[in-house]
DRENTORMI-59809 format. One line per 3 residues: their letters; for each residue x, y, z of C-alpha. Coordinates in steps of 0.25 Angstrom, whole numbers, plus 5000, padded with zeros to 4 digits. Layout:
<rs>
a> X:Y:Z; ...
</rs>
This chain:
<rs>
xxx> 5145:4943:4763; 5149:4940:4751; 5162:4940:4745
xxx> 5160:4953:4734; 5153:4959:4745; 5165:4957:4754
xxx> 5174:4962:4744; 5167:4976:4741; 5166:4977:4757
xxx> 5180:4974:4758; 5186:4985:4745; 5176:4995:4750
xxx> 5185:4995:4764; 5194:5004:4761; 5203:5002:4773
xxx> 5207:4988:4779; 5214:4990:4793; 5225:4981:4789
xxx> 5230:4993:4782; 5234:5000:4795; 5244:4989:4796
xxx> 5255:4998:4791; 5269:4992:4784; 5279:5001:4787
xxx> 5296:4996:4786; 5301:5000:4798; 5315:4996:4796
xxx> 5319:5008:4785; 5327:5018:4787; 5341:5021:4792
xxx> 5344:5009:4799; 5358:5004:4797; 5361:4991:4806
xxx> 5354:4978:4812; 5352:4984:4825; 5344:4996:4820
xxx> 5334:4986:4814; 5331:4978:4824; 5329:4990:4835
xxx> 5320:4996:4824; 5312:4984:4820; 5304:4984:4833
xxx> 5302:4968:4834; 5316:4966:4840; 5323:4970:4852
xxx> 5339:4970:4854; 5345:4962:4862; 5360:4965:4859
xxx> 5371:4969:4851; 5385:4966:4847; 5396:4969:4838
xxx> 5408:4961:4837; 5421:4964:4829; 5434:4954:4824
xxx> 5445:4962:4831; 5453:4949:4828; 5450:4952:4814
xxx> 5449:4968:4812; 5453:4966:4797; 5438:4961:4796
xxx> 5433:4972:4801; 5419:4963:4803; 5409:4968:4814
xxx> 5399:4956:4818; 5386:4961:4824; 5379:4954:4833
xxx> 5361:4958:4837; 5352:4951:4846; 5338:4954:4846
xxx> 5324:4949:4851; 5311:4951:4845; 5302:4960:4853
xxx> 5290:4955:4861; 5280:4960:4852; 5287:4953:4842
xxx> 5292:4940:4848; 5279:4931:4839; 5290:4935:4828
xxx> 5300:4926:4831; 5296:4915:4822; 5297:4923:4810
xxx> 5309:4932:4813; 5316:4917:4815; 5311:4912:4804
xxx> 5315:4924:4796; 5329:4924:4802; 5330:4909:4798
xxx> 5326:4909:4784; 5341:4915:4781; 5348:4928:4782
xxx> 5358:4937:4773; 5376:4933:4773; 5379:4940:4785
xxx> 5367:4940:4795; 5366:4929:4805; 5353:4929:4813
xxx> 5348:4921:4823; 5337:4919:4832; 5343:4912:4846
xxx> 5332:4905:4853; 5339:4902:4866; 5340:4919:4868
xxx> 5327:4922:4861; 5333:4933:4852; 5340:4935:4838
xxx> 5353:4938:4834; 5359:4944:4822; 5373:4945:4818
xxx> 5380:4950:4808; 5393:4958:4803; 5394:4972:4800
xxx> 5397:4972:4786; 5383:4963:4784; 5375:4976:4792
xxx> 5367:4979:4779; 5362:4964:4776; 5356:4962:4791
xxx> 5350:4976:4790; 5344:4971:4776; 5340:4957:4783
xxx> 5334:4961:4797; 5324:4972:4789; 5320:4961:4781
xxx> 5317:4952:4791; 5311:4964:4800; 5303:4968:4787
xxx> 5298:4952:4787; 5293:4952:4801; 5287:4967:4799
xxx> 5278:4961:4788; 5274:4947:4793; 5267:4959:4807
xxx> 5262:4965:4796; 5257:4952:4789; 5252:4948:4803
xxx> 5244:4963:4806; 5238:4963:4794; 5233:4946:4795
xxx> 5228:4949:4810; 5220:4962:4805; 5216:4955:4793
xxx> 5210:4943:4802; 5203:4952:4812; 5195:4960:4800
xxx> 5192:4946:4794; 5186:4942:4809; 5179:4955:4810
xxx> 5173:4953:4796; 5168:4940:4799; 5161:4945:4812
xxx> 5155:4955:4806; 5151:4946:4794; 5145:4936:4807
xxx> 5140:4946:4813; 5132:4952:4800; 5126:4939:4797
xxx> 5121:4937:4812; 5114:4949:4808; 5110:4945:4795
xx> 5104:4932:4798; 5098:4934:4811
</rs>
């Protein structure tokens, strides 16, 4: 086929099935702390919490946060990426690892700093959400460019036999 002959096949297709690969930002609305992000993020599971407080210091009225979570199992191919994400660098006032020994994430922060991890984790989780998208729409993409090119084999079997 030809390649204008492709073309007008393809704009005469009004409907491409990547399309029903929907980008929707699920991390809106009213959500006010760290915790409430990852639990509705869906790729990570909580492994645990703490909170510590200075009583040897209360004049600096400080409260350190401490989250450990895990990627889900659905999720776990991720790991690369969330790593490197977490890598690259993160805001004053978030420190975020990945400890390799436990398998799982950590994320401290203080109180006061709240608004900046909220600001960081939905960037990074928005990050992540794109690049499955990304990967969605590229697998989709490849299988309708295998199923043209059978058909395409298949019409010239026809043709020529």
């Amino acid at each position: 086929m030809s390649l204008p002959a492709a073309i007008s096949r393809f704009q005469s297709n009004e409907e491409f099935s990547f399309w029903k690969v929907s980008k929707k930002d699920s991390l809106t609305g009213n959500i006010i702390d760290p915790v409430q992000i990852l639990e509705s993020c869906g790729m990570v599971e909580l492994v645990g919490t703490a909170s510590f407080d200075f009583p040897n210091f209360p004049e600096a009225n400080k409260s350190f946060n401490l989250i450990n979570f895990k990627l889900t199992n659905g999720f776990t191919e991720l790991k690369g990426l969330l790593n490197g994400l977490i890598s690259i660098g993160k805001p004053i006032g978030v420190m975020a690892e990945f400890e390799k020994e436990r398998g799982i994430y950590s994320l401290k922060y203080y109180k006061a700093d709240e608004p900046t991890v909220n600001a960081y984790l939905k960037k990074i989780f928005r990050i992540v959400s794109e690049e499955i998208r990304f990967k969605l729409i590229l697998r989709k993409l490849i299988e309708n460019q295998k199923a043209f090119a059978k058909e395409e084999q298949l019409l010239k079997a026809e043709l020529f036999a």
